[in-house]
N, C-alpha and C positions, 0 to 999 in steps of 0.2 A: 667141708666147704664145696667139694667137686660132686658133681655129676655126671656118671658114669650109665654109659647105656645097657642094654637089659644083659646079652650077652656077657659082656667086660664085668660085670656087677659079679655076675652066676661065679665069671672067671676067675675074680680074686676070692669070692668068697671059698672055691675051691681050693684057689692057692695056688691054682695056674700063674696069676697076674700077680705083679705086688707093685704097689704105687710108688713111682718114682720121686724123689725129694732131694733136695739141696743139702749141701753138706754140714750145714746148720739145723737141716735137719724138718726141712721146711718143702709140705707138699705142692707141688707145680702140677698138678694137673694131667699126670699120663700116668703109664702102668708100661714094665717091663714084662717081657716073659721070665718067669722064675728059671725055667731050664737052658735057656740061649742065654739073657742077661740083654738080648735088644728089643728094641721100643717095640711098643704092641698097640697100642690104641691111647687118646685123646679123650678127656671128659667135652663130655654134649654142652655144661652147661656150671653155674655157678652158683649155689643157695643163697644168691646173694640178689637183691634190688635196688642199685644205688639213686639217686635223684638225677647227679651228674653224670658217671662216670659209664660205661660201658664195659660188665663182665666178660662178656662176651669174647670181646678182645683180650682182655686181661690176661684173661682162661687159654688165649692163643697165644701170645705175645710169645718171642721167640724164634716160633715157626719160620720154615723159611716158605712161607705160602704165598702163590702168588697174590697179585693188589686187590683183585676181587673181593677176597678177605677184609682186606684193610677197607675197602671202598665203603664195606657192610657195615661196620663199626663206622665209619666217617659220617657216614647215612644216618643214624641211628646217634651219633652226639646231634646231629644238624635238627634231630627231631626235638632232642632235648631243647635246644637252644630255642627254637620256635615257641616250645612249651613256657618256659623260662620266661621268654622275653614276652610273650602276650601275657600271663598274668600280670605285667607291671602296668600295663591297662585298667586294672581293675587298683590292685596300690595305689598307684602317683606316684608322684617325689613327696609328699608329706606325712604325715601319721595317718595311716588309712582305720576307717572304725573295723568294731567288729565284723561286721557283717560282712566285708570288704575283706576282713584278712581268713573268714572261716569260708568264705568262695573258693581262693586260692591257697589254702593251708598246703601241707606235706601227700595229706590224702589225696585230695581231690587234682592235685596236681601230677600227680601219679595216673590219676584218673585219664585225666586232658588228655597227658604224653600219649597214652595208651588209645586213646580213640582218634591223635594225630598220625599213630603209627599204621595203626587200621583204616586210614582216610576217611574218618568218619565226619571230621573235620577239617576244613580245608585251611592252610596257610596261603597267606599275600605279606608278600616284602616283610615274614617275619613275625605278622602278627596274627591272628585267631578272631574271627568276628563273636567277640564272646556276648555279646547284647541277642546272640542268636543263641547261642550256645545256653546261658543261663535265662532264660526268657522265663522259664518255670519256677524262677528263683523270687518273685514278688518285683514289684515296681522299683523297692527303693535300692535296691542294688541296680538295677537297670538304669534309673539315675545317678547312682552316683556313677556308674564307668560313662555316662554320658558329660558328667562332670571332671572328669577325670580327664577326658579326650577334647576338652574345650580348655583346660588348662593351658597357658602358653607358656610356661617351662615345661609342662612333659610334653608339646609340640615340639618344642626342641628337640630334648631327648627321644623323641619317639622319630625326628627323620633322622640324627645321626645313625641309629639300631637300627633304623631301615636298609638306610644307605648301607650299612656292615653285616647285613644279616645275605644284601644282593650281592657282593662280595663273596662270601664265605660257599653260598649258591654254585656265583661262577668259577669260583674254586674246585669245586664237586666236579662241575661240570668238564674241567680240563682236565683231573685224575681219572674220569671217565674214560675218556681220549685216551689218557694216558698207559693204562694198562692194556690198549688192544696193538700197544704199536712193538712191533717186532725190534725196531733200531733201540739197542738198551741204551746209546747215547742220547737217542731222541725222547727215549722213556724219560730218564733221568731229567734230563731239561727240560720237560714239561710238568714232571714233578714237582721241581724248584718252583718254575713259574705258578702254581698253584699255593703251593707254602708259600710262596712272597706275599700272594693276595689274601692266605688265610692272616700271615701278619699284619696287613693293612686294616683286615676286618677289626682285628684283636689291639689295634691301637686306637680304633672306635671306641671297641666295649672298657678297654682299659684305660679311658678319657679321666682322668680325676677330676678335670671341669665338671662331667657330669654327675663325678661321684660326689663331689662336696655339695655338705647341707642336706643332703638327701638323708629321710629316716632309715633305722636300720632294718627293715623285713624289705624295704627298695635297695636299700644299700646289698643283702645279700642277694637277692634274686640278680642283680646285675654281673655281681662275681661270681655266682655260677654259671654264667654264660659263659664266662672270662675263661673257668674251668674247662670246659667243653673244647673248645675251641682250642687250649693250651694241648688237649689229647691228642685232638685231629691234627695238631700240627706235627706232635710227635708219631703218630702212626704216617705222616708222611717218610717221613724219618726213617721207619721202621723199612715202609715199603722199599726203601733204598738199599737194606742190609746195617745200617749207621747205629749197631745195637750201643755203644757208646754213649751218643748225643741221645738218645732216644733214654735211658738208665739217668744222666745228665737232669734231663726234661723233665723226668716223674719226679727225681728228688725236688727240685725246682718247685714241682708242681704241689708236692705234700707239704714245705715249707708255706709257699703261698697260702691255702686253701685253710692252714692252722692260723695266722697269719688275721685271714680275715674274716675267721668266726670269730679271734677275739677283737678285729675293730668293731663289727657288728654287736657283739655283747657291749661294747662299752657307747653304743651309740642308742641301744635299747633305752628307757626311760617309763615304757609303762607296762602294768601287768599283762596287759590285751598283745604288747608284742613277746614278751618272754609265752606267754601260751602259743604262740603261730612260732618262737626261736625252736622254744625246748625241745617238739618232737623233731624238728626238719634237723638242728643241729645234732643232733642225737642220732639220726638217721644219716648224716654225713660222716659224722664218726667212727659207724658200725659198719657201715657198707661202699662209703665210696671211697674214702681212707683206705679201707681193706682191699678193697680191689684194684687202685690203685700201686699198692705196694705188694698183690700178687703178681702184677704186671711188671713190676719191676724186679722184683725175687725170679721170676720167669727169666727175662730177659738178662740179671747176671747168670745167670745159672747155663745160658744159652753160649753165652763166651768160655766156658770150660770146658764144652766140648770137643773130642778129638774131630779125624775128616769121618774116620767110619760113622760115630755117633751123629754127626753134620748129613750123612748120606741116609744113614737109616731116617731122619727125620724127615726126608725131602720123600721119599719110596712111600712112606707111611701117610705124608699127605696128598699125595699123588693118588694112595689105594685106599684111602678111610674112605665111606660116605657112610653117613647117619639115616636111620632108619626114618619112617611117620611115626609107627610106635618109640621107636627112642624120641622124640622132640616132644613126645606127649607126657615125658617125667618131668619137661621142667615147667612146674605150675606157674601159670600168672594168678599169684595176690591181690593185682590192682586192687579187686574191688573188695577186700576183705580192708576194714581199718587197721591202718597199720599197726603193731606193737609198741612202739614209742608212744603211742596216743594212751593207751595202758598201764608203762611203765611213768609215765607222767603226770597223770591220776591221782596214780599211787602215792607216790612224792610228792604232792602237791599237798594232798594229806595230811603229809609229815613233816614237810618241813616249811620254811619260810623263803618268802621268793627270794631273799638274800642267801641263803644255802643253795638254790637253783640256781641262780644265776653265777654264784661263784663255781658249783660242780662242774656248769659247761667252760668255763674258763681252765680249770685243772685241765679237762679232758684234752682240750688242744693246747695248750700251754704248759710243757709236762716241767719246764725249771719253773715257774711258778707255783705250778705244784709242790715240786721238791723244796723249795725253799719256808712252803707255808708246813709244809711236816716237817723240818727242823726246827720250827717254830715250837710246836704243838708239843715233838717231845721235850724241850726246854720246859714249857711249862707244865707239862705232865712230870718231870723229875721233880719238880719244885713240889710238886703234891704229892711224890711218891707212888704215882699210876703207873707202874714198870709194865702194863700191858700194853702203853701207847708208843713204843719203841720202833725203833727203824724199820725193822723186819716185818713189822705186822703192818705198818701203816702203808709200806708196798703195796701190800694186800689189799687193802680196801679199797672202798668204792670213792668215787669222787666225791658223790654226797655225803660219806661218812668224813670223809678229810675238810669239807665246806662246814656238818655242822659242827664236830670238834673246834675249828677255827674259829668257829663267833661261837661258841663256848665259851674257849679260853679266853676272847678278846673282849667275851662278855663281862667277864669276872677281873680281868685286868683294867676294864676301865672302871667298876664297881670301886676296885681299887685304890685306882687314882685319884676319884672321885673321895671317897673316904679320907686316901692321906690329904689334898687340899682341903678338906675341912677341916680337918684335926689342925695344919699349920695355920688354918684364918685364926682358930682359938686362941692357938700358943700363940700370936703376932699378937691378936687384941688382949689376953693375957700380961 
């Protein structure tokens, strides 16, 4: 999952280096010296691309590095959230058609991020002139975000997210401040003072006024903002040293995020939004979930340490710098379609949108899962299927646990259907 620069690579694979992990047994992201036993270098980077969340930091978390760090990462959600919040321009608040949801899918948004980061496109209060942006896209998309932006509920919604998007802005703007000031008292309370406004921001986006009635591909695109913004408040956090509150935040934050992919599935209704759900939620699963919770395996992992190992980390970021050739291993994808778009295909093939749309419910809903495999082997002993037992159904995949499930639910209502007939006879009998 780590990337490790050209040297440190050479290192371990000599056996100089050997990757440091939690006592669970779980890699964080550095390398010891095999012969001392203290820290030796930091991975460059994460195999990982999430929608939301920021590897980058993930991959840091911990450190005891100065804010400039944390600032990068803060920089770098606020990109997302711009991203985020201007395709809801092209959405609406109501079931947006195709054409509309294959603009801003998983890819192409990935795309956006990626040309916002590179100011290829410029942001205003939050939003992306996409009528510019997509011009090459034919007329009737260009209509309809012109349709979109003449709506008078997503006017609404479109100047609270302004409003909280200038907000979160001035927020940047005061941790800017914040990290050049020598007074660590005055550091500190200017920190605060910028978390307060990132929480003013974040009681905008997290408005259920505007969440309610809203379709589910607008309803998710809003709570990932929510996401973003939830990080940047915990890397204030961090900036502080508050590794506690910050461990606290992420679990908070993985709860949520499970949370309201499955409000989002349940608010779904047509095939055209489970094709724009299946790869984006699929992609949150694998990648922002996970980084996430390396972020947070970092950061407990970080309260075990003695003072020496607490000194050796501070020496080490003081003396790391990364090379041009090491920043050039970690590839950008953007423009490669994503794998989820493949993995989706594939399934789409094989199963029935009711087995897909129940797999992404398993995924983040893991006691609903669990309760639908003690279903399954119930009815697998009734038939004598000893292959469909506890142990193995661990194993599988979501979609195997989704089509077993309307399998057996299939043949149980067959069932039922059967014995009520049988009893109309015996009645009219």
């Amino acid at each position: 999952m780590y990337q490790f620069s050209l040297p440190v690579q050479a290192a371990i694979a000599a056996g100089k280096y050997i990757p440091v992990q939690t006592a669970a047994g779980v890699p964080i992201g550095m390398v010891r010296d095999a012969a001392t036993g203290q820290f030796a270098a930091h991975a460059i980077g994460m195999g990982l691309n999430p929608l939301t969340a920021v590897p980058q930091m993930a991959m840091g978390a911990g450190q005891l590095y100065q804010g400039h760090k944390a600032l990068q990462g803060i920089a770098a959600l606020s990109t997302s959230v711009a991203t985020l919040q201007a395709t809801t321009a092209v959405i609406g608040v109501g079931v947006a058609g195709v054409a509309a949801l294959s603009a801003v899918n998983l890819w192409q948004t990935l795309k956006l991020r990626k040309d916002v980061r590179q100011m290829r496109v410029e942001v205003r209060e939050g939003f992306i002139d996409l009528k510019q942006v997509f011009a090459d896209q034919g007329t009737e998309l260009i209509e309809h975000i012109q349709q979109v932006s003449e709506d008078v509920e997503f006017r609404t919604h479109r100047t609270i997210l302004a409003r909280a998007y200038g907000l979160f802005e001035k927020a940047m703007n005061r941790l800017c401040s914040a990290v050049t000031m020598r007074d660590l008292r005055a550091r500190h309370d200017e920190i605060k003072a910028a978390r307060d406004m990132m929480f003013q921001a974040l009681s905008d986006y997290d408005n259920s006024q505007i969440m309610s009635g809203i379709s589910s591909v607008a309803y998710i695109r809003r709570r990932e903002c929510v996401w973003a913004i939830e990080q940047a408040i915990a890397m204030t956090y961090e900036m502080q040293g508050e590794w506690q509150v910050v461990s606290d935040r992420l679990t908070h934050l993985n709860t949520t995020i499970r949370q309201d992919a499955v409000t989002t599935l349940n608010k779904a209704e047509t095939i055209d939004e489970l094709d724009f759900l299946f790869p984006e939620l699929t992609r949150i699963h694998d990648h922002d979930l996970v980084s996430i919770k390396a972020w947070k395996d970092r950061i407990d992992w970080s309260k075990t340490l003695s003072e020496d190992e607490i000194q050796q980390l501070k020496t080490l970021v003081d003396n790391e710098s990364v090379e041009i050739e090491d920043i050039a291993l970690i590839e950008d994808h953007t423009d490669d379609k994503p794998a989820e778009y493949a993995l989706y295909e594939k399934a789409k093939s094989s199963f029935i949108p009711d087995a897909l749309w129940n797999s992404l419910l398993y995924s983040f809903d893991t006691e609903f899962r669990r309760q639908e495999e003690e279903y399954i082997v119930e009815r697998a002993m009734l038939e004598s299927l000893t292959a469909f037992n506890s142990q193995n159904l661990r194993k599988a995949s979501p979609l195997a646990i989704a089509n077993l499930n309307l399998y057996f639910a299939a043949k149980d209502e067959s069932l039922r259907e059967e014995t009520e007939k049988d009893t109309a006879v015996a009645i009219v009998a």
